[in-house]
C-alpha positions in Angstrom: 16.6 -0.2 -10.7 13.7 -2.7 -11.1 10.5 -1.5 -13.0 8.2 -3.3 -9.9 5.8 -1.4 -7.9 6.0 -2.7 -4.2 2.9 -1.5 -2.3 1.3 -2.0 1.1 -2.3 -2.2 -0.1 -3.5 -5.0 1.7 -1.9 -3.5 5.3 -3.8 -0.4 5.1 -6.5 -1.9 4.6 -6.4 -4.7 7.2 -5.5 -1.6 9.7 -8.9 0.1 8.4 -11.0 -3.1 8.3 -12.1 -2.2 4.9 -12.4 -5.0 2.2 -11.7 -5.1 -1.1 -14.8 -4.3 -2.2 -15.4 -1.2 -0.1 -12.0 0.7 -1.3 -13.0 -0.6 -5.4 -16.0 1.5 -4.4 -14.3 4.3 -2.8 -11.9 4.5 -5.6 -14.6 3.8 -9.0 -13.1 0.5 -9.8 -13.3 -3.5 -9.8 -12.8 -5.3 -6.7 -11.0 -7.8 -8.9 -8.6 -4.6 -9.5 -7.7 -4.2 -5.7 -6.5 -7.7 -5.7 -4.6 -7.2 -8.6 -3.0 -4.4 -6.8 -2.4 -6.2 -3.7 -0.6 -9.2 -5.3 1.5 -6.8 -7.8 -0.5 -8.4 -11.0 -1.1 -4.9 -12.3 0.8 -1.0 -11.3 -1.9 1.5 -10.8 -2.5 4.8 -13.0 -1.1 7.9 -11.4 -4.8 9.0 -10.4 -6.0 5.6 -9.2 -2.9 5.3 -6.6 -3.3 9.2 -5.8 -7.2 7.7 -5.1 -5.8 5.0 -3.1 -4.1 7.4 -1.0 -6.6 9.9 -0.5 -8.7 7.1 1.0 -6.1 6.2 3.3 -5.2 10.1 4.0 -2.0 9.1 3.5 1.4 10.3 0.9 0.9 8.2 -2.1 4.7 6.6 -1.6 3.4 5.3 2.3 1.1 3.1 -0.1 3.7 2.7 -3.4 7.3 2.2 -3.8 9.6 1.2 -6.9 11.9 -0.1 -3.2 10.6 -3.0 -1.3 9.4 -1.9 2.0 11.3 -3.2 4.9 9.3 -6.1 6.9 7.2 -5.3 10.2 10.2 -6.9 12.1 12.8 -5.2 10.8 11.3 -1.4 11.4 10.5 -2.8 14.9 14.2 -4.4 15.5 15.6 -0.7 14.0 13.2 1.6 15.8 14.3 -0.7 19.5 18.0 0.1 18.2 17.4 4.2 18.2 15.5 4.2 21.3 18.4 2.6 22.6 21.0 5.2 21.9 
């Protein structure tokens, strides 16, 4: 098992239209810390990534992951599969 954090930071936030600056505000820290986040420079405290959630109103593992997530095109090509069955 690999000690990276995989996270999908920058899609929740594209699908809020929320910057980076906004969500450092939301959450009390650096705008410079988001990106850090986003590009997987730097693995959040357990209270800043329960933070990030909360924003989101999401589980804290929808956002963070030791697994990569799968890509956009593979949930869609496995979600047409089950709908097929």
């Amino acid at each position: 098992m690999s000690d990276e954090l995989h996270n999908r930071l920058s899609v929740f936030r594209a699908e809020r239209g929320m910057s980076r600056r906004a969500l450092a505000e939301s959450v009390g820290v650096n705008p410079q810390t988001i990106g850090f986040l986003e590009r997987g420079e730097y693995a959040p405290s357990v209270v800043l990534a329960l933070k990030i959630a909360r924003v989101f109103d999401v589980p804290v593992e929808a956002i963070f992951a030791l697994e990569a997530f799968p890509s956009l095109s593979e949930q869609l090509s496995r979600l047409a599969r089950e709908t097929q069955k």
